[in-house]
C-alpha positions in Angstrom: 0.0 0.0 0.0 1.4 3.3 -1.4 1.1 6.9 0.4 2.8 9.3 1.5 5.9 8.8 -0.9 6.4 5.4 1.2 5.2 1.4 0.4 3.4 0.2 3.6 3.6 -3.5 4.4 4.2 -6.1 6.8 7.5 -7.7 6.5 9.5 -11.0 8.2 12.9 -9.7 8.6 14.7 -12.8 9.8 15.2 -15.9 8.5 13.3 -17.9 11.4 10.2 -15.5 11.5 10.1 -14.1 14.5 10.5 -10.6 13.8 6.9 -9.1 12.1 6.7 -5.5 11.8 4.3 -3.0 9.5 7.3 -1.4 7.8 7.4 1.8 5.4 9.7 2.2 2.5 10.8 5.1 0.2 9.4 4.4 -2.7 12.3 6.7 -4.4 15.4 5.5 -2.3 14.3 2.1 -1.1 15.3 3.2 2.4 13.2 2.6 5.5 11.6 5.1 7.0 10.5 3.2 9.7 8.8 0.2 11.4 6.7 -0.8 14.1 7.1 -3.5 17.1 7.7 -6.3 16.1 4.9 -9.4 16.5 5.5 -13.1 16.4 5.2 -15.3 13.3 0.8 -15.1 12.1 1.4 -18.7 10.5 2.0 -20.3 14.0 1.3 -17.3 16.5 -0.4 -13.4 15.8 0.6 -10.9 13.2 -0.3 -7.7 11.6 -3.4 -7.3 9.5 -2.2 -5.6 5.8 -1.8 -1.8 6.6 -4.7 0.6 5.5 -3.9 4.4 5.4 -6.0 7.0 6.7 -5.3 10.6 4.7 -7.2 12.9 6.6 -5.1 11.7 9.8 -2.2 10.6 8.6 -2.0 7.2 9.9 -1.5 4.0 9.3 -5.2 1.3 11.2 -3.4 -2.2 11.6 -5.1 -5.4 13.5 -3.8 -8.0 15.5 -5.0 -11.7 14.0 -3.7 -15.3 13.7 -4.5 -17.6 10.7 -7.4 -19.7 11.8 -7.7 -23.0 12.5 -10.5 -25.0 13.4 -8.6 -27.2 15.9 -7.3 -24.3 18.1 -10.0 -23.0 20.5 -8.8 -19.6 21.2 -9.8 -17.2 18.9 -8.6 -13.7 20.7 -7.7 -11.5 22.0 -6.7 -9.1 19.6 -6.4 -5.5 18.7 -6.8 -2.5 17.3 -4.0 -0.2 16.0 -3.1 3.2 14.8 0.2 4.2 14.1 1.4 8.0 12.9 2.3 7.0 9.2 5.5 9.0 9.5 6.9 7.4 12.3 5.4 3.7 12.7 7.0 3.1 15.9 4.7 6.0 17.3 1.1 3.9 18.9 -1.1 6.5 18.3 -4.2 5.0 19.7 -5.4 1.2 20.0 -8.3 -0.4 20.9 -8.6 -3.8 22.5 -11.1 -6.8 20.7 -12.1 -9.8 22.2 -11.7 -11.9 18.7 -8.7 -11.2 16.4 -9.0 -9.2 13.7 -9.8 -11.4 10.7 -9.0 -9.2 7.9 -7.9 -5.9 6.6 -9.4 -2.6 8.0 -11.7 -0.7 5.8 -11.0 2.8 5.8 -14.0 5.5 4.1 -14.0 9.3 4.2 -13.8 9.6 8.4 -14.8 6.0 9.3 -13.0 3.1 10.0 -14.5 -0.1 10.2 -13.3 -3.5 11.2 -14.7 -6.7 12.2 -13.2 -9.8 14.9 -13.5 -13.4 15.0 -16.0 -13.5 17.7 -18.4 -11.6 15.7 -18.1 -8.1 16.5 -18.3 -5.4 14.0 -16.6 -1.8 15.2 -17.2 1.6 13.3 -15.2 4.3 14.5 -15.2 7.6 13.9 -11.6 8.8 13.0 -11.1 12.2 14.1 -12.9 11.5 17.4 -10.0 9.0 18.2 -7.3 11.0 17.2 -8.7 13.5 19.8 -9.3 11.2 22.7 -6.6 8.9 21.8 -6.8 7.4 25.2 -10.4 6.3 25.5 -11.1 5.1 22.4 -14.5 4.0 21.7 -16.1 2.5 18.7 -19.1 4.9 17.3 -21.3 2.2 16.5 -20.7 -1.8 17.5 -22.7 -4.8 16.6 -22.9 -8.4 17.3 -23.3 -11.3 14.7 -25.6 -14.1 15.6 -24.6 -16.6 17.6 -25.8 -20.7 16.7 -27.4 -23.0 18.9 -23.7 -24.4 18.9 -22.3 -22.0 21.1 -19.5 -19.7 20.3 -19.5 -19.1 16.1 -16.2 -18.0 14.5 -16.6 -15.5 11.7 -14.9 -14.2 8.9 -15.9 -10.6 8.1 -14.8 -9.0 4.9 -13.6 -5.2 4.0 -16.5 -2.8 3.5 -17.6 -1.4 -0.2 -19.9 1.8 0.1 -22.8 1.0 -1.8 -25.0 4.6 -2.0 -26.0 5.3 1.5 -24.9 2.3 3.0 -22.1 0.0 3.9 -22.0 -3.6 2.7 -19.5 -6.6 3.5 -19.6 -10.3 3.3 -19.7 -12.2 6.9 -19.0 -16.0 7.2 -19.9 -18.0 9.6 -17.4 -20.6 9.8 -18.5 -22.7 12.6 -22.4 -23.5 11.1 -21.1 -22.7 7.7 -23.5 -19.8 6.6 -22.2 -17.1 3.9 -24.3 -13.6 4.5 -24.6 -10.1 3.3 -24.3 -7.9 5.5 -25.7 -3.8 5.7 -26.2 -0.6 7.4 -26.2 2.8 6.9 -23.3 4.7 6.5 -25.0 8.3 7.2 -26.6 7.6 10.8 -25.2 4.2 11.9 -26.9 3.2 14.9 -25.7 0.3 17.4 -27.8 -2.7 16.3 -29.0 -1.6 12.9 -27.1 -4.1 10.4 -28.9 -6.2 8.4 -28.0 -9.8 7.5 -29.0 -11.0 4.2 -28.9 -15.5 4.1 -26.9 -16.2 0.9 -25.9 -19.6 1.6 -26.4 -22.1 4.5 -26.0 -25.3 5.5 -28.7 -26.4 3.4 -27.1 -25.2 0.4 -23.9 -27.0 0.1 -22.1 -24.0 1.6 -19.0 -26.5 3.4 -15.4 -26.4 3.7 -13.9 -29.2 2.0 -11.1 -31.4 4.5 -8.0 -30.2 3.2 -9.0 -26.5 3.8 -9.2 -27.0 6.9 -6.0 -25.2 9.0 -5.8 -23.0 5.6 -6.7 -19.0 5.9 -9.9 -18.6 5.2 -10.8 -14.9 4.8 -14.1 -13.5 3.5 -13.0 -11.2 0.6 -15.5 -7.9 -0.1 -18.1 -7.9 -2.6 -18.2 -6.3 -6.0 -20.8 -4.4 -7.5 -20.1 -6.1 -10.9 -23.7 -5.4 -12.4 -27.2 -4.4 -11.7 -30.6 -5.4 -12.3 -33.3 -3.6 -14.9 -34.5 -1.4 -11.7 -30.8 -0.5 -10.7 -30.7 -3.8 -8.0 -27.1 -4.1 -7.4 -25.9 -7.6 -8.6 -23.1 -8.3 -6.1 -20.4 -11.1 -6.8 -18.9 -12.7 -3.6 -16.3 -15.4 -2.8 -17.8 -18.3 -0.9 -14.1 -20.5 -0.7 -15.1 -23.0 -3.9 -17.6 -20.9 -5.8 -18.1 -17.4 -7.0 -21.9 -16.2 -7.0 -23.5 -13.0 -8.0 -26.6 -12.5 -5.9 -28.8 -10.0 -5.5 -28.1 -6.9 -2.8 -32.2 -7.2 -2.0 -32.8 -10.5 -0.9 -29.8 -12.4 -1.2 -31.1 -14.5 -4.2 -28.4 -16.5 -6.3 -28.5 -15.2 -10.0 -25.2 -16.8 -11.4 -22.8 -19.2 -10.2 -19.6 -20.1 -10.8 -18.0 -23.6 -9.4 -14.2 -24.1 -9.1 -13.2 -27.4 -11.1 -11.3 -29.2 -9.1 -7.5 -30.1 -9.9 -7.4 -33.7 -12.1 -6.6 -35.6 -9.1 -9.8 -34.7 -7.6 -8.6 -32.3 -5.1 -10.9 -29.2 -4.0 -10.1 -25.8 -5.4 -11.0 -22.5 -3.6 -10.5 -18.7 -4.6 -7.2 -17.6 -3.1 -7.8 -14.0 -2.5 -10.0 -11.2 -3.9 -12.1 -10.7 -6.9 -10.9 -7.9 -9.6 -12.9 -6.5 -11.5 -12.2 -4.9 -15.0 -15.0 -2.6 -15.4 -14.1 -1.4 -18.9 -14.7 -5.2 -20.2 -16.8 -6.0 -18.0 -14.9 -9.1 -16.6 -14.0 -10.7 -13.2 -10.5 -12.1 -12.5 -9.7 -14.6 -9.8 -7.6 -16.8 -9.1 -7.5 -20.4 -6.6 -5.4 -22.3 -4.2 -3.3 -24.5 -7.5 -2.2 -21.9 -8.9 -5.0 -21.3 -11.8 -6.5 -18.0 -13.2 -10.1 -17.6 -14.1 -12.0 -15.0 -15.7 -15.6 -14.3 -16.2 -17.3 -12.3 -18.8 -20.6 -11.1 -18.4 -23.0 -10.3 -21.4 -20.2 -11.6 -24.0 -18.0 -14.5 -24.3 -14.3 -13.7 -23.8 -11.9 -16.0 -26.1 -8.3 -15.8 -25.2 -5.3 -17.4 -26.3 -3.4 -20.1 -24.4 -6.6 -20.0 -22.5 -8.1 -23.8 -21.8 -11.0 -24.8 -19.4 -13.9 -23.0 -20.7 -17.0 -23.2 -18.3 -20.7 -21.6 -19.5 -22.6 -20.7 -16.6 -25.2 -17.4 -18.2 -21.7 -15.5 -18.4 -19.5 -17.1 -19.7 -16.0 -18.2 -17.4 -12.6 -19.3 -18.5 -9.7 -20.7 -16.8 -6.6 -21.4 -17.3 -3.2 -22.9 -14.8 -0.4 -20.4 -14.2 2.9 -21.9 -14.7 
């Protein structure tokens, strides 16, 4: 992540892992500015969400998380952090969460917004923290739904703003339910998010055995299309499929399942969706290595392309080398 005449990122600066800091770079010189305290190694301990920048503050949000894993009971605590972006090893404020942070922060106008592993989503406003940097306190909170199960272990994607309002995909790991999730991003009030069911148990939403251990990350939805009354169409990543649903009700309008590799081994999206709004076409790639692209309203031919998969749009694929 660029600002600031700097690249922001979290680095491993020895060769056994034990050293994780968010780090910023010259982007002219290659020197480093600076670097914050280190944390221990996110594969086997906690680490550093991806840095987010905030321009009207000039800092950098960061989270505290650990990869999960559904053998490991403890999914907290963790935090959150803001560091002055011209001095990382300056804490300008934090704010302690009783899950890890699952994913990158989402950073719009004078909100920040971030969501834990135990379900919580925080809004904060910005400039408030900066000026009681040592009582932070979210703006607006809310609390995902718990199962009959017990304690549920979510997965809550980056926000898009979508008009007036704030949308991001939430997973439910532990019952295995993909939903939409919304509220509005003039007057957010505590308690006023709406979940939207996309998939369920019921619907061959699962996590095949050999994710299991892997990072599993909701990724943000796209506005990719929109219905004949201006609907948004959204396209989500549910681990082996993409699906473009409506914003409304959640409905499945297209669907697109990962082939698995020849051996018979599950595939799921590694990463985000991009979107190439000029042609109208959704890139993504999956766990083996394998690009796939999907053109709506036209097919897309390309060379050196193979696995072709119709679907309504039409979808390609191909494996990287």
């Amino acid at each position: 992540m660029e600002a600031l005449g700097a690249v922001y990122f979290t680095n491993s600066l020895d060769l056994n892992g034990d050293n994780y800091p968010v780090v910023a770079i010259d982007v002219h010189t290659g020197v480093v500015r600076s670097q914050s305290a280190p944390v221990s190694n996110p594969m086997s301990s906690t680490g550093y969400t991806p840095p987010v920048f905030d321009p009207v503050n000039e800092l950098i949000y960061v989270g505290i998380t650990q990869q999960y894993d559904s053998g490991v009971t403890s999914i907290g605590p963790g935090k959150i952090i803001a560091l002055d972006a011209r001095d990382l090893s300056k804490v300008v404020w934090s704010f302690n969460t009783p899950g890890f942070v699952n994913n990158a922060l989402t950073v719009i106008g004078m909100s920040l917004i971030a969501g834990d592993l135990a379900g919580n989503l925080y809004l904060f406003d910005t400039v408030a923290a900066l000026a009681n940097p040592s009582n932070v306190a979210p703006a607006a909170q809310w609390s995902l739904p718990v199962s009959a199960g017990g304690q549920d272990v979510w997965s809550i994607s980056e926000v898009i703003a979508n008009g007036d309002s704030y949308v991001m995909a939430v997973w439910d790991l532990t019952v295995q339910t993909v939903y939409l999730a919304q509220f509005d991003a003039t007057t957010p009030q505590p308690g006023g998010l709406n979940l939207v069911t996309v998939f369920d148990t019921g619907q061959s939403f699962s996590l095949p055995t050999d994710l299991l251990g892997q990072l599993l990350l909701a990724t943000p939805p796209i506005v990719q299309q929109r219905d004949a009354d201006g609907t948004p169409l959204l396209t989500i990543n549910v681990v082996a499929q993409v699906l473009q649903v409506r914003l409304t009700d959640g409905s499945v309008v297209n669907t697109f399942q990962l082939p698995p590799k020849d051996d018979g081994a599950s595939a799921f999206v590694l990463g985000g969706l991009t979107l190439d709004a000029d042609n109208s076409q959704l890139w993504f790639g999956d766990n083996y290595g394998r690009v796939s692209i999907q053109t709506c309203g036209k097919a897309t031919a390309l060379p050196g392309w193979g696995r072709r998969v119709s679907i309504a749009a039409h979808s390609s694929s191909a494996d990287l080398p």
